[in-house]
N, C-alpha and C positions, 0 to 999 in steps of 0.2 A: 436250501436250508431255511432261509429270510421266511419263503413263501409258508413252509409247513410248520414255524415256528407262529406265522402270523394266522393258521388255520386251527393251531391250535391252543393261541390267545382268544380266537373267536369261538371257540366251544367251551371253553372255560368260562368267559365272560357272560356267551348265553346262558348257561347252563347256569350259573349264580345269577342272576338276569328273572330266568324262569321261577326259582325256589321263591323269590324275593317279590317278585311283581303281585303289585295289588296287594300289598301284605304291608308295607313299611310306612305309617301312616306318619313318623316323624324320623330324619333322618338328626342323630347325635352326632354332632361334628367332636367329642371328646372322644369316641370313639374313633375316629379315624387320624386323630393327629399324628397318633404314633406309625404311621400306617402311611405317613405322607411319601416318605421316600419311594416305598416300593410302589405305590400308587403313580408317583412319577415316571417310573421307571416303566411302569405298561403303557400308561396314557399320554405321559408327559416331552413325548419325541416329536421335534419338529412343531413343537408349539413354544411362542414367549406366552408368557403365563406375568400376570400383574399380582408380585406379592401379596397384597388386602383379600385379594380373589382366587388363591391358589389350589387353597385347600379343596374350596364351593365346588371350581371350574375340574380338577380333577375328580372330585366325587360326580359331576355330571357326566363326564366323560366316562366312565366306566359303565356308562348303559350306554352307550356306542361304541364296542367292541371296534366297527369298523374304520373308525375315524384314529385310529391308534398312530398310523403315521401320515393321516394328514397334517399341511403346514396352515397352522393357523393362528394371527398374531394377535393377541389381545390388546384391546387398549383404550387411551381416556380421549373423549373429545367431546366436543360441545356438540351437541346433536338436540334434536326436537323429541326426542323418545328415550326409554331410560336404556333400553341397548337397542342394536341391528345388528344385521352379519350380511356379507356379501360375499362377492370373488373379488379377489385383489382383479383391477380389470387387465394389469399389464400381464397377465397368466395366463389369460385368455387365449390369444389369438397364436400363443406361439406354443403351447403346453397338453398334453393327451390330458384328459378332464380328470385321469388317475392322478395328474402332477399338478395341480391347481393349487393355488393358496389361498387363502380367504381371510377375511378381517372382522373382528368382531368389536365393535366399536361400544364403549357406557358410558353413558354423559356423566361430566364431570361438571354442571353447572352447579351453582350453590344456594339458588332462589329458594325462597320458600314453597312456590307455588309448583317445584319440578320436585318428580321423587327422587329422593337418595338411595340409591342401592345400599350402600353402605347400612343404612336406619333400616331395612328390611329386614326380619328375622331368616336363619341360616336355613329352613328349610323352606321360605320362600326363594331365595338365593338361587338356592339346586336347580327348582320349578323354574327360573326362568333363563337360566342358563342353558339347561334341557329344550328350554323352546328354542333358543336363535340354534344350536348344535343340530338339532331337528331341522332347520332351515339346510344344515350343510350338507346333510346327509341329500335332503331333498335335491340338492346344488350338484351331488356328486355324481346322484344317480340320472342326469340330465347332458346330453350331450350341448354344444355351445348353441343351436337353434332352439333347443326346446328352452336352454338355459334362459336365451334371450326373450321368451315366450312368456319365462314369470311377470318380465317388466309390463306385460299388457293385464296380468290381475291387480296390479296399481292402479290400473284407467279409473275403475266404480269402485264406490264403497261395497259394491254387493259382491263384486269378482273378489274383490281385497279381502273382505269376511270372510267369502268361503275357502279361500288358499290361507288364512291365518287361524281359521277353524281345523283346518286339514293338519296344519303342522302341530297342534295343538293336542290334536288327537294323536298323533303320531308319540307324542310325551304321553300320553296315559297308556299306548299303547308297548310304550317300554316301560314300565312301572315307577314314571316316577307322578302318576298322579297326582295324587296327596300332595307333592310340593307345590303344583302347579296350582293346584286350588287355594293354597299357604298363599302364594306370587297376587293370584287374584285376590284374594278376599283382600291383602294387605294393602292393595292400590286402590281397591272402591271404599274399603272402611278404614283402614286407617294412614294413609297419607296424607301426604297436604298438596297433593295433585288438585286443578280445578276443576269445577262442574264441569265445564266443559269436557278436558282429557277423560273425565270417565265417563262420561258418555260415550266417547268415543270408542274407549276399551272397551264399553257392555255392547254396543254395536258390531265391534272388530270382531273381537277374541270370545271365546269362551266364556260363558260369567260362571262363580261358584256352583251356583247350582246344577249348571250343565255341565261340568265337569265332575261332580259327583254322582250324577246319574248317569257319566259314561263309566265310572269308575267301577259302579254297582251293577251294570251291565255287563261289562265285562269280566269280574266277580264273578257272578252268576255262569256266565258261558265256561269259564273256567272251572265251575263247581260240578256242572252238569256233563263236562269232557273226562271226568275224574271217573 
């Protein structure tokens, strides 16, 4: 019953997924507050969830239908980047990759020169929540060799681009574009991130402008399948 209950949270979700993608160019968080419980109640099983980030973390979560009961624990640490996501590693070596947990870690440093998630606007939020959750999917759909396989696109900045290009795309390719270019535009123009860090990001990731011409490519492809 679990399984066909969970076959058809994933048609429900696509199917609202599809109506919506490439369409929502600003998501209203006053719109979904009243909406948090049930929102909970699909996406929010088997996840600690960080009060500040609940509302964000399940409005992302509902454009992956399939992560509904993966175990995934949120949380604050001092990190060099404003989130990441991994495999808890102790899951690993003893756990079928359907049973895996993962951690999604947001810096909680309070410099001027690191971005605050928190100072980010809510539909940047989504955008970049949808990226690390994009990472998990990536994670899930990897047995543990190929898993252990992502660690070698850290070696170069060039492997590194093009697998945080990929997950990147992955987020416009479930519709939550628009946020995702919100996440970017908010880190290169308006943080207090340094020269440096954005450099880095316009190197790494996506920069706005590329992410609106996948946006409108995709648009497009979708207009012409119609």
């Amino acid at each position: 019953m679990k399984f066909f209950f969970f076959l058809s949270l994933v048609f429900i979700s696509w199917s609202v997924s599809a109506q919506r993608q490439f369409e929502s160019r600003y998501i209203d968080s006053s719109q979904y507050v009243s909406k948090i419980d049930s929102l909970n109640d699909l996406y929010g099983e088997n996840k600690v969830l960080l009060p500040e980030y609940k509302l964000v973390i399940l409005i992302a979560l509902s454009y992956y239908p399939e992560l509904s009961d993966a175990d995934i624990v949120f949380t604050e640490k001092k990190i060099s980047t404003t989130l990441n996501s991994r495999p808890n590693l102790f899951s690993l070596p003893f756990k079928h990759r359907n049973k895996r947990s993962y951690i999604i870690r947001i810096n909680n440093q309070k410099r001027d020169s690191v971005i605050h998630l928190l100072s980010a606007p809510f539909n940047a939020k989504v955008g970049v929540f949808a990226h690390e959750l994009a990472h998990i999917v990536d994670y899930e759909s990897r047995n543990i060799f190929r898993l252990f396989s992502r660690l070698l696109d850290y070696v170069t900045p060039k492997s590194k681009a093009k697998y945080e290009k990929e997950i990147d795309t992955i987020v416009i390719e479930r519709g939550l574009g628009w946020q995702l270019y919100d996440w970017a535009y908010f880190v290169l123009r308006h943080s207090h991130a340094t020269r440096s860090y954005k450099k880095f990001k316009r190197s790494i990731y996506l920069t706005p402008q590329e992410i609106r011409n996948l946006i409108n490519s995709h648009l497009q492809l979708k207009n012409n399948l119609k």
